[in-house]
FITITOR-714914 format. One record per residue: x, y, z of N, C-alpha, C, O in turn. Coordinates in Angstrom, 1 decimal. Layout:
NODE    n_u    n_v    n_w   ca_u   ca_v   ca_w    c_u    c_v    c_w    o_u    o_v    o_w
NODE      X      Y      Z      X      Y      Z      X      Y      Z      X      Y      Z
...
REM end
This chain:
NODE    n_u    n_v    n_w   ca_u   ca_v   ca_w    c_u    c_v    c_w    o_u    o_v    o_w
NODE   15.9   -2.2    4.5   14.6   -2.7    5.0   14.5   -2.6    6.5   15.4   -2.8    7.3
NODE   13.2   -2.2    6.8   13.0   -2.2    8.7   12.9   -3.7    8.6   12.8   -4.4    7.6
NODE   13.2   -4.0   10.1   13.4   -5.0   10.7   12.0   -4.9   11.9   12.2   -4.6   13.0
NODE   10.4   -5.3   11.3    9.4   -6.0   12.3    9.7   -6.5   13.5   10.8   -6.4   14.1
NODE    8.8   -7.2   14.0    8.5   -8.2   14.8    6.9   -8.7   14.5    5.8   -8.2   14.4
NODE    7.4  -10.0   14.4    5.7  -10.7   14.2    5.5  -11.1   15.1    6.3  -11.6   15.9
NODE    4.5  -10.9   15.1    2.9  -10.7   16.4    1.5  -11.6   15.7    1.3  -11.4   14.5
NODE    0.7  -12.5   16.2    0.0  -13.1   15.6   -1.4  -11.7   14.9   -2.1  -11.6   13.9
NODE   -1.0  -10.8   16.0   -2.1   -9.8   15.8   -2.3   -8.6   14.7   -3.1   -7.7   14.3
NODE   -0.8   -9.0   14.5    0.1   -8.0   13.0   -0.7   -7.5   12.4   -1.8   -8.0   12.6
NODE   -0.7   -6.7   11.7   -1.9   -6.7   10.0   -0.9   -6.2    9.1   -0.1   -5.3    9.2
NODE   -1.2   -7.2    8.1    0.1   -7.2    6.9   -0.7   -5.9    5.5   -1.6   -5.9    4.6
NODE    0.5   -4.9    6.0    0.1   -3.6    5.7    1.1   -3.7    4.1    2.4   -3.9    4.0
NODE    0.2   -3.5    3.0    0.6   -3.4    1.4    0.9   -2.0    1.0    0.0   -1.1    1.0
NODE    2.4   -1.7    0.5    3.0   -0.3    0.2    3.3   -0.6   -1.3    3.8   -1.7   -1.5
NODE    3.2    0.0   -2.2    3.8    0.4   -3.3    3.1    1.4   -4.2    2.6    2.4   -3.7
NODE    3.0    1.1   -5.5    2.9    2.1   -6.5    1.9    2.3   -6.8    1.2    1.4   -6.4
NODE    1.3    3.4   -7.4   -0.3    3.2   -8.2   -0.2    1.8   -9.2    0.8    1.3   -9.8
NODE   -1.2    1.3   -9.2   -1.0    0.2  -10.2   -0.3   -1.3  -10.1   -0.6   -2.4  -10.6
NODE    0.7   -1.2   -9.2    1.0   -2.6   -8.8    0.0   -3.7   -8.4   -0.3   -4.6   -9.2
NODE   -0.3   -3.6   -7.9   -1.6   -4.3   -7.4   -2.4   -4.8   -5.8   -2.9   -5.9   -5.4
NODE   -2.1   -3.4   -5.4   -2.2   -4.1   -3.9   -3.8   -4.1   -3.2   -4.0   -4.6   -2.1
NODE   -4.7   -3.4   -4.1   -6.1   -3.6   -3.7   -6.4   -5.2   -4.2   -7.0   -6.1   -3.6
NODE   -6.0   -5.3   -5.5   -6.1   -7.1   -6.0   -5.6   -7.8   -4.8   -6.3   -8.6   -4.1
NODE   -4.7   -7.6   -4.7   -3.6   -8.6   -4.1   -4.2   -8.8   -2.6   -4.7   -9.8   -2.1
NODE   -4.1   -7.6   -2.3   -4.8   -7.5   -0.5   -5.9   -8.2   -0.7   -6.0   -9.0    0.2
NODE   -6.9   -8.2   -1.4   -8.2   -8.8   -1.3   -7.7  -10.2   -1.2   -8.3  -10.7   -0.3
NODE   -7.2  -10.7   -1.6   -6.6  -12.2   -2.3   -6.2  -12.4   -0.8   -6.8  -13.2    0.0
NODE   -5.1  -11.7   -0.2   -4.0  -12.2    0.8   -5.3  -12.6    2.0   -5.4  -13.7    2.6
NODE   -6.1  -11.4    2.0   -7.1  -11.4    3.0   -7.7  -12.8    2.8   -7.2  -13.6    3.5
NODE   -8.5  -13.2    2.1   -9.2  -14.0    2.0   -8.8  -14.9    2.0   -9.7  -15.7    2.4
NODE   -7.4  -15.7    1.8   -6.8  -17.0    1.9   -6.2  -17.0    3.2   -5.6  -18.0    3.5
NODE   -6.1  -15.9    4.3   -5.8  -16.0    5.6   -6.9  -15.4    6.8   -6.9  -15.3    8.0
NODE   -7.9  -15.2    5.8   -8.9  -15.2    6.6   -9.0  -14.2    7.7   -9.3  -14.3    8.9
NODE   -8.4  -12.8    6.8   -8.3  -11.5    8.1   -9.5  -10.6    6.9  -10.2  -10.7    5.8
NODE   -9.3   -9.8    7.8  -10.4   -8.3    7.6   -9.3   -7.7    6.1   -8.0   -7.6    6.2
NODE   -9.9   -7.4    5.2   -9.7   -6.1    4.5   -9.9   -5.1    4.9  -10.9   -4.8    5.6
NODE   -8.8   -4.1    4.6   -9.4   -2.5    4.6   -8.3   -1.6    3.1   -7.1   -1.8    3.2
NODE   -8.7   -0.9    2.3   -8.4    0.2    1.1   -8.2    1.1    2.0   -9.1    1.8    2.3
NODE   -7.4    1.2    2.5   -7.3    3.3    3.1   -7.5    4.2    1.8   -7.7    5.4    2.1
NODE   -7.5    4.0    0.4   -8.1    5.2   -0.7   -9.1    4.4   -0.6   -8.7    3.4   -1.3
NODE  -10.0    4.1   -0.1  -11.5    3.5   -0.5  -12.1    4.0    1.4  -13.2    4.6    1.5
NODE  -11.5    3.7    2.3  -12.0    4.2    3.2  -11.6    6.0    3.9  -12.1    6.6    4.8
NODE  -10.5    6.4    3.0  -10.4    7.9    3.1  -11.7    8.6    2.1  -12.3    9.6    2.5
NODE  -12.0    8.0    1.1  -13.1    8.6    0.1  -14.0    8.6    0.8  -14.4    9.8    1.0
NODE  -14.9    7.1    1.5  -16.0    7.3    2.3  -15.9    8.0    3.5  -16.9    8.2    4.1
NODE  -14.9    8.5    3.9  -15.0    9.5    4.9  -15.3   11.1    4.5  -15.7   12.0    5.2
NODE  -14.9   11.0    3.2  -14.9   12.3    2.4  -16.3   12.4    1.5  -16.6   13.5    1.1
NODE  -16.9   11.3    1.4  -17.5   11.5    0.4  -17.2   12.0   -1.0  -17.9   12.6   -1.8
NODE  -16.5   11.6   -1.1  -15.8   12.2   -2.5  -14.9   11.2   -3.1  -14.4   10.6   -2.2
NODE  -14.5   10.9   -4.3  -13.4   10.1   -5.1  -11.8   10.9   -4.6  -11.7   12.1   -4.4
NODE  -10.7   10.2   -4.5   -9.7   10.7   -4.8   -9.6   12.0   -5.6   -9.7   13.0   -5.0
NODE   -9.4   11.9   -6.4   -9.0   12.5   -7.5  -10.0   13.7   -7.5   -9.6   14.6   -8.2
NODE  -11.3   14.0   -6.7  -12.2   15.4   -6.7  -11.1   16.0   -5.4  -11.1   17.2   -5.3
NODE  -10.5   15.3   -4.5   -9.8   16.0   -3.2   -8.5   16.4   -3.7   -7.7   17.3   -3.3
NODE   -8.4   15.8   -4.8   -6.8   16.6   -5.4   -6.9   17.6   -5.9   -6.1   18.6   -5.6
NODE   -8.2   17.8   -7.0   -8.7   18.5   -8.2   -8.8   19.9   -6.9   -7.9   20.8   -6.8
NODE   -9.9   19.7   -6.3  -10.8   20.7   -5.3   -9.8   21.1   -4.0  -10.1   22.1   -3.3
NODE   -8.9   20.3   -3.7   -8.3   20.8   -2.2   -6.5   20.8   -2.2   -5.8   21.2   -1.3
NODE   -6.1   20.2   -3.5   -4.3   20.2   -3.7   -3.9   19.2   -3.4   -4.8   18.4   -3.2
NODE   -2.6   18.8   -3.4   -1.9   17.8   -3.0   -1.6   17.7   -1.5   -1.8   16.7   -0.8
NODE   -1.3   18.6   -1.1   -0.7   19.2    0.3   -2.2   18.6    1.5   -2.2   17.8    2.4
NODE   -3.2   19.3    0.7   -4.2   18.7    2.0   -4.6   17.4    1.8   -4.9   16.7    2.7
NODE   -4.8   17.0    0.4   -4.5   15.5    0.4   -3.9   14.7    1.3   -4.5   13.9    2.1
NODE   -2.8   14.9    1.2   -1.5   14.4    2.0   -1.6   14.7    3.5   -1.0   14.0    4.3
NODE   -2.6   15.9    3.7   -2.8   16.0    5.4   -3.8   14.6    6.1   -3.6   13.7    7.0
NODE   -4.8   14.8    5.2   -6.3   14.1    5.3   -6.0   12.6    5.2   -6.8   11.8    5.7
NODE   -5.0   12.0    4.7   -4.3   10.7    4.1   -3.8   10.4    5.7   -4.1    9.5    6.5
NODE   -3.0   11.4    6.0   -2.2   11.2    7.2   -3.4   10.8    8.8   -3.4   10.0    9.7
NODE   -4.1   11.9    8.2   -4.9   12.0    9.8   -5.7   10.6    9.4   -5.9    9.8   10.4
NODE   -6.0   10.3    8.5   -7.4    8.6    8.7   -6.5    7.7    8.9   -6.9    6.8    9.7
NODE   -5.0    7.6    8.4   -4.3    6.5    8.4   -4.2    6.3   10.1   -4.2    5.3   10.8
NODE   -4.0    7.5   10.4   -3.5    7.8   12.3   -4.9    7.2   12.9   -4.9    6.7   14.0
NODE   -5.9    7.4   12.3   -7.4    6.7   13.0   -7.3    5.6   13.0   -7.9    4.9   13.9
NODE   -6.9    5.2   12.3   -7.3    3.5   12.1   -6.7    2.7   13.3   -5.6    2.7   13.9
NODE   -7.8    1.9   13.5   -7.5    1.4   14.8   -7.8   -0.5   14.6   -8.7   -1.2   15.2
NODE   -6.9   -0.9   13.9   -7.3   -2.2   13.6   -6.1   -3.4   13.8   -5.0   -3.1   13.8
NODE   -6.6   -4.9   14.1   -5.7   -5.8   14.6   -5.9   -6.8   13.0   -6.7   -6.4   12.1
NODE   -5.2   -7.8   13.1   -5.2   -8.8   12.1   -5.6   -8.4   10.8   -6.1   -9.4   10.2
NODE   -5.7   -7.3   10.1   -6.4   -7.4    9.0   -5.2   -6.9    7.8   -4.1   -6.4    7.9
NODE   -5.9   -7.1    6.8   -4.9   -7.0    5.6   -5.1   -5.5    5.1   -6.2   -5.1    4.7
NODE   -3.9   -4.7    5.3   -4.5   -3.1    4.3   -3.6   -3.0    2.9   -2.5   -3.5    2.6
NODE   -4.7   -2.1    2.3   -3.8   -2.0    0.7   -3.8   -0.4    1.5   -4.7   -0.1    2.2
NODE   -2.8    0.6    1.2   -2.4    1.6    1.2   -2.6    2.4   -0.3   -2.8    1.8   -1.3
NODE   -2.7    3.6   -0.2   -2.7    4.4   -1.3   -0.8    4.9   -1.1   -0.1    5.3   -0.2
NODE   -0.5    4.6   -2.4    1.3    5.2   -3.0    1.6    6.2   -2.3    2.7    6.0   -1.7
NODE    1.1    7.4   -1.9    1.6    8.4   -1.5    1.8    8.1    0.0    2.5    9.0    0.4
NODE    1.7    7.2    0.9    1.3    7.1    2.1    2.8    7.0    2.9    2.9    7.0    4.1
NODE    3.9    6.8    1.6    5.1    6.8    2.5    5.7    8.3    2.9    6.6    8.8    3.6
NODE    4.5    8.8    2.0    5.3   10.7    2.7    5.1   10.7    3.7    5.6   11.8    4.0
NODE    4.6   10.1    4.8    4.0   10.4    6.2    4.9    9.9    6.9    4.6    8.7    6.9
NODE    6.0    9.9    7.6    6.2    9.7    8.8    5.3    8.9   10.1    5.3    7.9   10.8
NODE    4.6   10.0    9.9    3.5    9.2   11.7    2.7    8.6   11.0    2.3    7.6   11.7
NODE    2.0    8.6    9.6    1.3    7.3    9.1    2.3    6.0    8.9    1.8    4.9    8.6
NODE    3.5    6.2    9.0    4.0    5.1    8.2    4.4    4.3    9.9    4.1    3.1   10.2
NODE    5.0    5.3   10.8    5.1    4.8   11.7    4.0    4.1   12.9    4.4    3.4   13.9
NODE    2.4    4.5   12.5    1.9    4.0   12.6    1.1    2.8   11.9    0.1    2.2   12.4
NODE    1.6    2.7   11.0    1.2    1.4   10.3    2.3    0.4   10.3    2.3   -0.4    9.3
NODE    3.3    0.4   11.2    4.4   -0.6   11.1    4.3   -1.0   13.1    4.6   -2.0   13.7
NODE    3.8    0.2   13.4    3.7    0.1   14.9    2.2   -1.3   15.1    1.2   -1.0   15.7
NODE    2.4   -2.6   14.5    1.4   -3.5   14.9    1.4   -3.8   13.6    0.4   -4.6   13.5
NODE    1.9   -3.5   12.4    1.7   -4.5   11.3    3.3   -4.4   11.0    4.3   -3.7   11.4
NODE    3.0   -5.9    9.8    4.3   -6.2    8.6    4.2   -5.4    7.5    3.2   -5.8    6.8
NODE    4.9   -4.4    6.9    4.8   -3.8    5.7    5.5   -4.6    5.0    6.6   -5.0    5.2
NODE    4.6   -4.8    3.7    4.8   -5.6    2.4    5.1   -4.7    1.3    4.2   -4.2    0.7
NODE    6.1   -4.5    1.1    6.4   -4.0   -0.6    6.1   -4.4   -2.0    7.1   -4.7   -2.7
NODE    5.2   -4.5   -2.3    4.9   -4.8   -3.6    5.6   -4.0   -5.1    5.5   -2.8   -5.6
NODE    6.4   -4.9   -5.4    7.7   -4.5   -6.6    6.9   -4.7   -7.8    6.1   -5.7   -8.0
NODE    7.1   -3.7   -8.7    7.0   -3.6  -10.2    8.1   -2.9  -10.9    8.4   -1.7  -10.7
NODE    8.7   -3.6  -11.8    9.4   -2.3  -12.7    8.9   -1.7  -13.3    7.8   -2.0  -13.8
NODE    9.6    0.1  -13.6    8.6    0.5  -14.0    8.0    0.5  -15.3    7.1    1.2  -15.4
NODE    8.5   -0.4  -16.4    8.3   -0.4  -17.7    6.6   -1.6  -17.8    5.8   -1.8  -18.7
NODE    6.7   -2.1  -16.5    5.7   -3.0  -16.7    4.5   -1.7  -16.1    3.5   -1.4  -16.7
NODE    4.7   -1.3  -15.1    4.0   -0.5  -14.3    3.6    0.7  -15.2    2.5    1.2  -14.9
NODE    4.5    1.3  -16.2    3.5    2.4  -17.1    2.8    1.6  -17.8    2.0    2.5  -18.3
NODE    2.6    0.6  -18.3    1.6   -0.4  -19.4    0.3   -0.5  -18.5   -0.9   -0.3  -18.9
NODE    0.7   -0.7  -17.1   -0.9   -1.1  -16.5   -1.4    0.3  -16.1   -2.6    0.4  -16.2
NODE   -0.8    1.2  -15.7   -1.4    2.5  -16.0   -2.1    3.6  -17.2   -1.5    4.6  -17.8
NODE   -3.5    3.2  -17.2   -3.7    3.7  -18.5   -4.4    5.2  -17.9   -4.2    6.3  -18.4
NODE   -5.5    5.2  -16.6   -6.0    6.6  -16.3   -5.3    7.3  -15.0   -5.9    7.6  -14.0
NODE   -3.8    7.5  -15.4   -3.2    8.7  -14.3   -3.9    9.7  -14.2   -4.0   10.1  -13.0
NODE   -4.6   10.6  -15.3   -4.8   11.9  -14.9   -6.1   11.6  -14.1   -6.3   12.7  -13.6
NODE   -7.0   10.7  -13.7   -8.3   10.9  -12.7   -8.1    9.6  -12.2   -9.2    9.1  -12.1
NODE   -7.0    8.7  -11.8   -6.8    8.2  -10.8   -6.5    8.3   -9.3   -6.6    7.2   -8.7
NODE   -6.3    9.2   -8.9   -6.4   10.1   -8.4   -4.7    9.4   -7.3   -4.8    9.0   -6.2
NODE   -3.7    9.5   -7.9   -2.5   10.0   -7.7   -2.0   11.1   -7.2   -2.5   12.1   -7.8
NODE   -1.3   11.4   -6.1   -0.6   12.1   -5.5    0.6   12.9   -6.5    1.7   12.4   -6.5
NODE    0.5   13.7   -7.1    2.0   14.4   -7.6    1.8   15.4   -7.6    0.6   15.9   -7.6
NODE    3.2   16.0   -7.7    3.3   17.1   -8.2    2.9   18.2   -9.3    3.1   17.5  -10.3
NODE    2.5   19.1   -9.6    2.1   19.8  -11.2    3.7   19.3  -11.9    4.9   19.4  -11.6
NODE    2.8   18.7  -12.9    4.2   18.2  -14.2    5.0   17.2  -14.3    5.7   16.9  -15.2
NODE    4.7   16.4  -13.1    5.7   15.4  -12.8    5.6   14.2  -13.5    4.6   13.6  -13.0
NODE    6.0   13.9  -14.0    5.5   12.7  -14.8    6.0   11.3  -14.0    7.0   11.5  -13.3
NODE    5.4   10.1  -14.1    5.2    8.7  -13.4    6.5    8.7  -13.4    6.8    9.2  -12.3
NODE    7.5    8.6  -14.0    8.9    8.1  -14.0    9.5    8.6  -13.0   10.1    7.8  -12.3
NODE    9.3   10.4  -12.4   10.3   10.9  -12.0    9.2   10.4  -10.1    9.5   10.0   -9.0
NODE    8.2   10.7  -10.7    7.4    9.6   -9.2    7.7    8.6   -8.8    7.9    8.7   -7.6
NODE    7.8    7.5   -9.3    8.4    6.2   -9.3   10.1    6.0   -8.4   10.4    5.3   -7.4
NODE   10.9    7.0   -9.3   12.2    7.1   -8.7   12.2    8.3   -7.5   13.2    8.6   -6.9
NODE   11.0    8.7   -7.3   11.2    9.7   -5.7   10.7    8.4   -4.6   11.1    8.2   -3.4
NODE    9.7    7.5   -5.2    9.1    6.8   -4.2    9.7    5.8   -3.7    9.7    5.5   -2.5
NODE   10.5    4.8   -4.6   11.1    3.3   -4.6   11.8    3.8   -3.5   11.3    3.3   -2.5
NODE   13.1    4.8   -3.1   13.7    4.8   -1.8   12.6    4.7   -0.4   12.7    4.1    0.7
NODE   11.9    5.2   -0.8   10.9    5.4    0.6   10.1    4.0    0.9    9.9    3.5    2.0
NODE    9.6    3.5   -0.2    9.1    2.2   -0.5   10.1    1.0    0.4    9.7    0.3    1.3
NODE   11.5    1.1   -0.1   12.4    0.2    1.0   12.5    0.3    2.1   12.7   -0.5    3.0
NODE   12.4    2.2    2.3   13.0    2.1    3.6   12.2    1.3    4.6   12.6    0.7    5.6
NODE   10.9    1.5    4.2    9.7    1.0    5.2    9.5   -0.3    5.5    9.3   -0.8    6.5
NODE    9.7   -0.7    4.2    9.3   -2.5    3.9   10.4   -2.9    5.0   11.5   -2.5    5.4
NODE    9.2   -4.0    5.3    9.9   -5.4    6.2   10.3   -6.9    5.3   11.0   -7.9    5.6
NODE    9.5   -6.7    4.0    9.2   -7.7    3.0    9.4   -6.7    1.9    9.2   -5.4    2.0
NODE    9.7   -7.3    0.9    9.5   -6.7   -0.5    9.5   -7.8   -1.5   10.4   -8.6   -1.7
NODE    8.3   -7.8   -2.2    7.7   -8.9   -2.9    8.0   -8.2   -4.3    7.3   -7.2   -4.5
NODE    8.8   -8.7   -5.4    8.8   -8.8   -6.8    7.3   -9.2   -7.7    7.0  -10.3   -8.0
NODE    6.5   -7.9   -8.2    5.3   -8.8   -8.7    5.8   -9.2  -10.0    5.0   -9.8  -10.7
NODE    7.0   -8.9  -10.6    7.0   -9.2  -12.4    6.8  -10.3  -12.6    7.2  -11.2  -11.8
NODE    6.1  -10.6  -13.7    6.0  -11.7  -14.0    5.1  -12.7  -13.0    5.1  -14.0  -13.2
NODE    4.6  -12.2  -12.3    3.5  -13.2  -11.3    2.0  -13.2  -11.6    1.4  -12.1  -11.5
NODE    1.5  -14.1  -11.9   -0.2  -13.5  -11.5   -0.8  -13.0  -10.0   -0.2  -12.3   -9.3
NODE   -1.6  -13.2   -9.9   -2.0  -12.3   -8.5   -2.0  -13.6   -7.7   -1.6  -13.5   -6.5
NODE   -2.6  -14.8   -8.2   -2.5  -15.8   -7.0   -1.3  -15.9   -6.6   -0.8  -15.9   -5.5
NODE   -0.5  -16.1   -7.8    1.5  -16.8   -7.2    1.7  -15.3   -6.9    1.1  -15.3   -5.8
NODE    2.1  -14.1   -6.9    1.8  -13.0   -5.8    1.8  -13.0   -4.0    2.6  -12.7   -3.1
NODE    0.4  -13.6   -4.3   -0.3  -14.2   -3.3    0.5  -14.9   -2.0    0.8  -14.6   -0.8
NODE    0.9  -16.3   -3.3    1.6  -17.3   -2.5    2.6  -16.5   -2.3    2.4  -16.1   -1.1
NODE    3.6  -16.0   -2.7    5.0  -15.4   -2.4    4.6  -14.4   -1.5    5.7  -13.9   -1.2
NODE    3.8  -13.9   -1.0    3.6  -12.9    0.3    3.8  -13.7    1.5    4.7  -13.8    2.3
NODE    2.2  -14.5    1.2    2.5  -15.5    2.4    3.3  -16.4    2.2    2.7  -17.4    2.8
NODE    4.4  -16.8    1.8    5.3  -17.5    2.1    6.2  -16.6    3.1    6.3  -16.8    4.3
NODE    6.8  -15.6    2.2    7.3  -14.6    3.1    6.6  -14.1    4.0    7.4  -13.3    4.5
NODE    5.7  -14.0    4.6    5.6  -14.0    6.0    5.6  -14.8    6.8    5.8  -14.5    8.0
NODE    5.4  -16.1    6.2    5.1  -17.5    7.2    7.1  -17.5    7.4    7.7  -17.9    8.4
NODE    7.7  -17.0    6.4    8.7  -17.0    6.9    9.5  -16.4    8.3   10.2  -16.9    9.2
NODE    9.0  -15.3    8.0    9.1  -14.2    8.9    8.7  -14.7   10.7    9.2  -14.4   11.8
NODE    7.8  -15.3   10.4    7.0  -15.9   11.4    5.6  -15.0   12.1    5.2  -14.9   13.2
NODE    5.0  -14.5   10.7    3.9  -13.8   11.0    2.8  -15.3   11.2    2.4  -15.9   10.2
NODE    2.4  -15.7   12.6    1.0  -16.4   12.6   -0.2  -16.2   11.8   -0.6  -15.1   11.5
NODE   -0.9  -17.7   11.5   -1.7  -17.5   10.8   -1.3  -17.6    9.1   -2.1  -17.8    8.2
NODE    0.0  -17.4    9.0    0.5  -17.4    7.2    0.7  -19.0    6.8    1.4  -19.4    5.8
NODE    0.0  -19.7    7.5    0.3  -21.3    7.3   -0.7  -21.7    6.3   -0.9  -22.9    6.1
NODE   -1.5  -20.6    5.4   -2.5  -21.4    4.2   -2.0  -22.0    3.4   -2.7  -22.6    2.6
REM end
């Protein structure tokens, strides 16, 4: 795990899997600490005009992965909570810039829970390979997922509020300001 520094001005930046839950979760974290939301796959789309899953279909994985990179490098924001799109740890300079002023949060699923809550992979609009199936995704990402994380949050067995709480605990741990809800 990287080793942060908390800053009151942080933004507690959410990494993990398709389907764990970090658009839920991030909305939740945001709102009980009273920062900004932002989806980077919900604000890469509106930049595109298009759904995920039409920029995979229509342009590949590869420029996916460019276009992912370049909005993530735009973003220019203080205190707010982001949910990340899964693929986002392929980036280097996206990852390095979303750690450069935020806390990355790892959001954990095993994956036996995590294929159940995945029911539409194929127009989800996931990052893979031709052929690859979730499993062998799952085990390319989990190293990259730690490397990054400053935190790594267990969701098994949590609802989204106790989730919730166990983020911000661990951060209030950490001594990210503001995690005192």
């Amino acid at each position: 795990m990287r080793q942060g520094v908390a800053h009151p001005d942080n933004n507690i930046v959410l990494i993990g899997m398709p389907g764990v839950g970090k658009s839920t979760i991030g909305v939740l974290v945001a709102k009980a600490l009273s920062r900004d939301f932002t989806d980077t796959d919900l604000y890469i789309q509106s930049r595109e005009c298009r759904r995920l899953q039409d920029i995979l279909d229509g342009s590949g994985r590869d420029t996916f992965l460019a276009l992912e990179e370049r909005y993530i490098l735009s973003l220019e924001c203080r205190a707010h909570v982001l949910a990340t799109g899964g693929s986002v740890v392929y980036s280097k300079p996206a990852m390095a810039h979303l750690a450069d002023g935020g806390i990355i949060v790892h959001l954990d699923l095993p994956f036996d829970l995590l294929e159940r809550r995945i029911s539409n992979l194929p127009t989800r609009g996931v990052v893979m390979a031709s052929g690859q199936s979730l499993r062998t995704l799952y085990d390319e990402r989990q190293p990259l997922y730690r490397k990054y994380a400053d935190i790594m949050v267990s969701c098994a067995g949590l609802t989204h509020d106790e989730a919730v709480l166990a983020i911000i605990n661990m951060l209030r741990a950490a001594g990210v300001a503001g995690c005192d809800a």
